[in-house]
C-alpha positions as a LaTeX table, in Angstrom:
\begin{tabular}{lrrr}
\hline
Residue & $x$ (\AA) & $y$ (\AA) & $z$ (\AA) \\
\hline
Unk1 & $-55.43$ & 39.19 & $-20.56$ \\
Unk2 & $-53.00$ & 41.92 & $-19.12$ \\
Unk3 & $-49.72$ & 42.43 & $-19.27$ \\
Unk4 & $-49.09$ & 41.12 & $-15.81$ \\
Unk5 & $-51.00$ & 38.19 & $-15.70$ \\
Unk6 & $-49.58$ & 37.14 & $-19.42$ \\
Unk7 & $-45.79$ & 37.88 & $-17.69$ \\
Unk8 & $-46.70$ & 35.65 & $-14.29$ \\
Unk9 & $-48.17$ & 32.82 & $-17.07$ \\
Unk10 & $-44.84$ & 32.90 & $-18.94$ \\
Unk11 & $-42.62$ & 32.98 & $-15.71$ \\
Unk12 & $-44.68$ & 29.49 & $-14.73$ \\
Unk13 & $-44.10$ & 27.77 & $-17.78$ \\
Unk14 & $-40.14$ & 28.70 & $-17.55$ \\
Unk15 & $-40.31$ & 27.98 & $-13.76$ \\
Unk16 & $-42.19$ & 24.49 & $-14.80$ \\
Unk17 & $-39.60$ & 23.95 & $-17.61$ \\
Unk18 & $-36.81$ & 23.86 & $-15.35$ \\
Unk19 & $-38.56$ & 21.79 & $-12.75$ \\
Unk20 & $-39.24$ & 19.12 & $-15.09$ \\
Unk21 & $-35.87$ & 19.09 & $-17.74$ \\
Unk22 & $-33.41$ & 20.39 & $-15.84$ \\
Unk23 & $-32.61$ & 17.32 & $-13.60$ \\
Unk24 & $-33.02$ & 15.12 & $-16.35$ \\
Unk25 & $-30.52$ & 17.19 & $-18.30$ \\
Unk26 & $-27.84$ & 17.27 & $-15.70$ \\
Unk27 & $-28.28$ & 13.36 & $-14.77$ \\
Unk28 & $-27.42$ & 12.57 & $-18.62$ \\
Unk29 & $-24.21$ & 14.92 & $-18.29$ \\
Unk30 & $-23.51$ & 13.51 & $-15.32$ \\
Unk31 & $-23.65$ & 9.83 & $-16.62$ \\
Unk32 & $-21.60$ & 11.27 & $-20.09$ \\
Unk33 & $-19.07$ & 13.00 & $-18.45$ \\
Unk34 & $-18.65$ & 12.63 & $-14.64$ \\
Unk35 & $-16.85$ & 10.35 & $-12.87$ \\
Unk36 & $-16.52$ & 9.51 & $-8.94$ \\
Unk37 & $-13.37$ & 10.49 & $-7.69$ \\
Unk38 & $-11.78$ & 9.22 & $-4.61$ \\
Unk39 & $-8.25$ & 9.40 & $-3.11$ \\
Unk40 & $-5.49$ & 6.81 & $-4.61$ \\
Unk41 & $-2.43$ & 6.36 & $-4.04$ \\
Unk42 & 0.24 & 6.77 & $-6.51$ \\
Unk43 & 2.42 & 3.62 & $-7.65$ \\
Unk44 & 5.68 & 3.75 & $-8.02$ \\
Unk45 & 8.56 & 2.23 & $-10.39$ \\
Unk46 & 8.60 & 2.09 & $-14.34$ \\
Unk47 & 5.45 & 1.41 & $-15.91$ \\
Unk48 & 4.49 & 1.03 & $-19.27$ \\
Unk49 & 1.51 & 0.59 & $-21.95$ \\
Unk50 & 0.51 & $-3.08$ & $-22.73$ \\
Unk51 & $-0.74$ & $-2.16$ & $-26.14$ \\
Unk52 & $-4.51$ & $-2.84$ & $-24.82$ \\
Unk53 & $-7.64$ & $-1.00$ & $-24.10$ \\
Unk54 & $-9.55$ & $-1.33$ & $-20.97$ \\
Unk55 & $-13.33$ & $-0.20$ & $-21.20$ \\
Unk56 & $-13.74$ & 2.01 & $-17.85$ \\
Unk57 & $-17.13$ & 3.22 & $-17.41$ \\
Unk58 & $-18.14$ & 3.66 & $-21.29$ \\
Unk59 & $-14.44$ & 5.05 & $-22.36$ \\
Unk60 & $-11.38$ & 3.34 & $-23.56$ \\
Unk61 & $-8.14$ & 3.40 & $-21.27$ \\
Unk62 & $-4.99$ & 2.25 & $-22.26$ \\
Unk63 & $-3.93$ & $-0.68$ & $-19.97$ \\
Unk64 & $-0.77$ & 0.40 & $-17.59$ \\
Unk65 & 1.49 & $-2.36$ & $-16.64$ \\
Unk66 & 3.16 & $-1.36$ & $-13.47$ \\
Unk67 & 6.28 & $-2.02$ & $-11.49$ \\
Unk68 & 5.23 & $-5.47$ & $-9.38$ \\
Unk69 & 7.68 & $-7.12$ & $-6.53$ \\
Unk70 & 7.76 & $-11.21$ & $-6.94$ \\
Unk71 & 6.79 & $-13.47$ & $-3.77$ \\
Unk72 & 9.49 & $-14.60$ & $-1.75$ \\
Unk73 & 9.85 & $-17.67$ & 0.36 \\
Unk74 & 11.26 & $-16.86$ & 4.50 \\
Unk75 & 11.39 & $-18.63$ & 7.21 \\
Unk76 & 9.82 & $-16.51$ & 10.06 \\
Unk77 & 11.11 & $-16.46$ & 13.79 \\
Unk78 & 9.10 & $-18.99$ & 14.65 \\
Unk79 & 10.77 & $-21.17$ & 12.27 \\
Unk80 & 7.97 & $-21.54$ & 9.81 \\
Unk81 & 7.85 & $-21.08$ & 6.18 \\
Unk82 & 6.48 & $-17.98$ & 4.97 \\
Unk83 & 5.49 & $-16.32$ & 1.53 \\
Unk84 & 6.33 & $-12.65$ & 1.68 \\
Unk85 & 3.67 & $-11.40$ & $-0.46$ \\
Unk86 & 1.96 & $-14.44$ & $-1.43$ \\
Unk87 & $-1.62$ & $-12.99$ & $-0.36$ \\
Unk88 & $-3.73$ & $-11.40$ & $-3.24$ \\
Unk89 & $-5.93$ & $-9.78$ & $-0.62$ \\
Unk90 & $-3.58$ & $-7.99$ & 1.58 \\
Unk91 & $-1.71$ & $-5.40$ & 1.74 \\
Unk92 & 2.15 & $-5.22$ & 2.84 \\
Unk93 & 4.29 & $-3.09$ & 5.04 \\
Unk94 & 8.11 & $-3.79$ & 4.67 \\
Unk95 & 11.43 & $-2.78$ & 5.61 \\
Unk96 & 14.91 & $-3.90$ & 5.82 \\
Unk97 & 16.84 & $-4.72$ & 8.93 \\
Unk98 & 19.67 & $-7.07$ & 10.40 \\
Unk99 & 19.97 & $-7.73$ & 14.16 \\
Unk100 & 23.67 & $-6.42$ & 14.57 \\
Unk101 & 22.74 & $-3.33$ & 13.81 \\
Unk102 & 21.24 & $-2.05$ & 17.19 \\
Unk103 & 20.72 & 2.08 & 15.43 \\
Unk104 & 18.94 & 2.46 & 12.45 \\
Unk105 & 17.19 & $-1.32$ & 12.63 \\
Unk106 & 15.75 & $-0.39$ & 15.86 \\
Unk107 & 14.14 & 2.62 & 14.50 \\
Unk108 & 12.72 & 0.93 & 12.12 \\
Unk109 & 11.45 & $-2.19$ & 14.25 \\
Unk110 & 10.10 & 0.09 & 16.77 \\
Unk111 & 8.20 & 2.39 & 13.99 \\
Unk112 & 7.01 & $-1.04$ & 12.30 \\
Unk113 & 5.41 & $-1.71$ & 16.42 \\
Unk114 & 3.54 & 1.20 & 16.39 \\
Unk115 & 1.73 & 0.04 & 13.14 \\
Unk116 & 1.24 & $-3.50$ & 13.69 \\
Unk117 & 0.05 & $-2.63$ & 17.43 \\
Unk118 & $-2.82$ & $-0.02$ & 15.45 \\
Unk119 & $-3.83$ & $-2.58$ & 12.53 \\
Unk120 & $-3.52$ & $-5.62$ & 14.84 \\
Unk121 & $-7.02$ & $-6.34$ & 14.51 \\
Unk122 & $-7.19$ & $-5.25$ & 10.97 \\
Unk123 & $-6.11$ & $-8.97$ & 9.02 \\
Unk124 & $-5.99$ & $-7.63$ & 5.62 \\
Unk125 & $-2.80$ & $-5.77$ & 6.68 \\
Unk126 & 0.67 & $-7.52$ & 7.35 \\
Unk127 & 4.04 & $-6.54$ & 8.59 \\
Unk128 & 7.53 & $-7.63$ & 7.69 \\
Unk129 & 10.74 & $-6.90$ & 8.77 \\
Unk130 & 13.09 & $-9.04$ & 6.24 \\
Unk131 & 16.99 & $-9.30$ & 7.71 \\
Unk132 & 19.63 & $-8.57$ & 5.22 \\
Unk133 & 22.07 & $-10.84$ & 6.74 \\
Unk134 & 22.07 & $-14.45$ & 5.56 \\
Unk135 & 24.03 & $-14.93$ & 9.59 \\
Unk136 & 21.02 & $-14.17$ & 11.62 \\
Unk137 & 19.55 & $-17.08$ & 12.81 \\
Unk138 & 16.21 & $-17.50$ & 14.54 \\
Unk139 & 17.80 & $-17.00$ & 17.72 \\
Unk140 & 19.11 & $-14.00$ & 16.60 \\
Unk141 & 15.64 & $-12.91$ & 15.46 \\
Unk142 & 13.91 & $-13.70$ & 18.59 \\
Unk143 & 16.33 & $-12.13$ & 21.06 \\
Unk144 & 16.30 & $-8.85$ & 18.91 \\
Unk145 & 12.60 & $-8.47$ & 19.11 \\
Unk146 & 12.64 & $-8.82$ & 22.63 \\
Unk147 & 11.60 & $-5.75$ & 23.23 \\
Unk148 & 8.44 & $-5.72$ & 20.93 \\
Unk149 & 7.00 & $-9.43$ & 21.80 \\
Unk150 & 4.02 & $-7.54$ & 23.38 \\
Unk151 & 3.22 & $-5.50$ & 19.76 \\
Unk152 & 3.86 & $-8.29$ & 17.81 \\
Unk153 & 1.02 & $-10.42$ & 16.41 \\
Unk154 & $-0.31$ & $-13.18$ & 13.81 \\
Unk155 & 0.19 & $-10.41$ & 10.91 \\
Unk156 & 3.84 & $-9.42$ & 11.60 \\
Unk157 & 6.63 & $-11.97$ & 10.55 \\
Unk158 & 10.30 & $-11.28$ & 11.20 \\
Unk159 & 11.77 & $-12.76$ & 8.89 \\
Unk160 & 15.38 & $-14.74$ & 6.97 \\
Unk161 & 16.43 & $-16.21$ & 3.92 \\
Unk162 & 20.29 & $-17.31$ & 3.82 \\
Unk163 & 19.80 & $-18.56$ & 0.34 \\
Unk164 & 18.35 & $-15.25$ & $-1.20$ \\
Unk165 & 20.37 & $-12.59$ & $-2.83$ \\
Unk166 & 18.29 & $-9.54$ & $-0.63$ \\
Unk167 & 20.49 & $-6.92$ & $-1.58$ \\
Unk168 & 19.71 & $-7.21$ & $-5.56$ \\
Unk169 & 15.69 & $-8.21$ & $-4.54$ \\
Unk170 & 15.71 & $-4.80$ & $-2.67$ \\
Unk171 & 17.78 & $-2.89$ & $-5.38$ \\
Unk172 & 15.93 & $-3.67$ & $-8.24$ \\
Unk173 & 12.28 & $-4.60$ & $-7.17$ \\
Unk174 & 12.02 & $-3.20$ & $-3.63$ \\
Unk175 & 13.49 & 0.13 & $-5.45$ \\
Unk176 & 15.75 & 0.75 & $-2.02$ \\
Unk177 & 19.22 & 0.73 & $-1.36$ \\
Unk178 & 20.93 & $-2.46$ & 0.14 \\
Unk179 & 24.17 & $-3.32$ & $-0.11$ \\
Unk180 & 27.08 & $-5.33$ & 1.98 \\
Unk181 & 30.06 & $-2.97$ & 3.51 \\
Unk182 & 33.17 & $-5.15$ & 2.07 \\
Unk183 & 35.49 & $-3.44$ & 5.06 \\
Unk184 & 33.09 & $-5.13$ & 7.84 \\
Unk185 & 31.32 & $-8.19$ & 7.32 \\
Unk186 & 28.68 & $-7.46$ & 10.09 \\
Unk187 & 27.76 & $-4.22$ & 9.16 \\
Unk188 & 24.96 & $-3.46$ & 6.03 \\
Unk189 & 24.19 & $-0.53$ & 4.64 \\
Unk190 & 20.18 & $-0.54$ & 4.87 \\
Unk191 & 17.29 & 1.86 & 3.56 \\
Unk192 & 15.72 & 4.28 & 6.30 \\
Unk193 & 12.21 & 3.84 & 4.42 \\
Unk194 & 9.20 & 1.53 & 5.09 \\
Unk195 & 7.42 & 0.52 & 2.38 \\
Unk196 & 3.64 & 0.15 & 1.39 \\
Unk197 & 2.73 & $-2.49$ & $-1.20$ \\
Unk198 & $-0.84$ & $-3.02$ & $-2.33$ \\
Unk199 & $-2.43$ & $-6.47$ & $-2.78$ \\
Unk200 & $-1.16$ & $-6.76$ & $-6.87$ \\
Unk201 & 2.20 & $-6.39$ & $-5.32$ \\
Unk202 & 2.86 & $-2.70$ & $-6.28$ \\
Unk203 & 4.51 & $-0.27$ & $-4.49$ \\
Unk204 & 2.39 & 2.50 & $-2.96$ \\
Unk205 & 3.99 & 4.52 & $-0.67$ \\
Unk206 & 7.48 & 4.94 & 1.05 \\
Unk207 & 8.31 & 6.63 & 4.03 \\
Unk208 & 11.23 & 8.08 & 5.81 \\
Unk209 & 11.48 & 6.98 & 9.53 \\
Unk210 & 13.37 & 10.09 & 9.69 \\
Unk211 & 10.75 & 12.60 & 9.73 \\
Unk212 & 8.34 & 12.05 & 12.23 \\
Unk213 & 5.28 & 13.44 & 10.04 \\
Unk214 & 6.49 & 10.52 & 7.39 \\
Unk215 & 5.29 & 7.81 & 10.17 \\
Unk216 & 1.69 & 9.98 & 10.18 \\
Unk217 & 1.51 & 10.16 & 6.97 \\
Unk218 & 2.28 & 6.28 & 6.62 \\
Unk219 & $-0.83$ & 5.54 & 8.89 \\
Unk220 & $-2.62$ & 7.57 & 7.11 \\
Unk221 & $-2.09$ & 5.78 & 3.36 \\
Unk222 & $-2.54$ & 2.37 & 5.50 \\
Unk223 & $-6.16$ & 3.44 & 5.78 \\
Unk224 & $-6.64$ & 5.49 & 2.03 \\
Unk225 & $-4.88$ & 1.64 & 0.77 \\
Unk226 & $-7.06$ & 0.21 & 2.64 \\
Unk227 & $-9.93$ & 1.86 & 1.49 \\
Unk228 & $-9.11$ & 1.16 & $-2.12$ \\
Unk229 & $-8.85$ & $-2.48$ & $-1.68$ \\
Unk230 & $-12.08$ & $-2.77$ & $-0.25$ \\
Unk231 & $-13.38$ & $-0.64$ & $-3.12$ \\
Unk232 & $-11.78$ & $-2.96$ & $-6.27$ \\
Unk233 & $-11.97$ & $-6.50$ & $-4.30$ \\
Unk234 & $-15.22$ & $-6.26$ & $-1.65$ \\
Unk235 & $-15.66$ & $-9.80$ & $-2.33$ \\
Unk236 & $-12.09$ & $-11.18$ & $-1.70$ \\
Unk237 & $-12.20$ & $-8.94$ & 1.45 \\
Unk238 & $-14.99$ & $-10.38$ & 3.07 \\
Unk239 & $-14.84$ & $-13.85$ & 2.24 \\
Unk240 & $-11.29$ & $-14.09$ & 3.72 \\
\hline
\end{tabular}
């Protein structure tokens, strides 16, 4: 046998050896050390370790307990009861507003319209804007979302609670600033930030209606939220 024909055998067999363990070998590192990433969210507030280990695709995690909000009972607009987060399988966008305040609560209403009007068909998503002031009534409610009546829709709920202590619910679980001004009775001081809370009740995302690519950006963490509850809970999702 020549030197060629020996050199063109060996080159086969190497060529062949690849072919046939090469695939194999990169499906076992792929199954030992890959993972499939996709885009989350981060969550915000403290968090902490709960001492336990969660078994995630053959390794041990650490659990992470994070930062949740508690439901809240309202009465919406309409003058029915309503749970403000009392829905395991949707997710929440939230912000603070009273009905005196015809500056920064408008902003935020209107912003809030422009979601509600682009999800409206999406049910896993719902919108609240929760009033600060234990004074508004639902008359007060209605006549200040005049103006939005055609937006609105089944998933947005404008919302009151006279009996509820807002400003420490937003302070210390809503992780915005809310607070009375002593000097004027009808005037609040109110966050400029909508909020995005995922279906376990943690925050996801806030955004500053002050900044106009915040409000993209917002729409755009709807969806990635979205996404990611569909991914974890396919069968909640589609049985609702």
């Amino acid at each position: 046998m020549s030197k060629n024909t020996r050199s063109k055998s060996i080159s086969k067999l190497i060529i062949l050896a690849l072919v046939l363990f090469v695939p194999g070998f990169l499906y076992i590192m792929v199954n030992k050390m890959g993972s499939n990433e996709y885009v989350k969210l981060p969550v915000f507030g403290e968090k902490h370790l709960s001492g336990k280990m969660n078994r995630v695709m053959g390794r041990e995690i650490p659990d992470t307990v994070f930062h949740q909000l508690g439901p809240i009972e309202f009465t919406n607009m309409d003058g029915k009861p309503v749970t403000f987060l009392g829905n395991d399988t949707n997710i929440t966008v939230v912000h603070l507003f009273y009905t005196k305040d015809k500056g920064l609560s408008k902003q935020l209403v209107n912003d809030l319209s422009g979601f509600a009007e682009r999800f409206k068909t999406n049910h896993n998503v719902q919108f609240f804007s929760i009033s600060v002031d234990s004074t508004d009534t639902k008359e007060d409610l209605n006549a200040f979302m005049t103006s939005y009546k055609q937006e609105m829709n089944s998933n947005w709920f404008v919302v009151h609670q006279p009996n509820l202590n807002i400003f420490d619910y937003a302070r210390d679980q809503m992780l915005i600033e809310a607070m009375p001004i002593e000097a004027d009775p009808n005037k609040f001081i109110i966050s400029n930030r909508i909020i995005l809370i995922d279906s376990q009740n943690r925050i996801r995302g806030f955004y500053d209606i002050g900044l106009r690519s915040e409000i993209d950006r917002a729409e755009d963490e709807i969806k990635v939220q979205l996404v990611e509850e569909l991914r974890n809970n396919p069968l909640k999702i589609e049985k609702k």
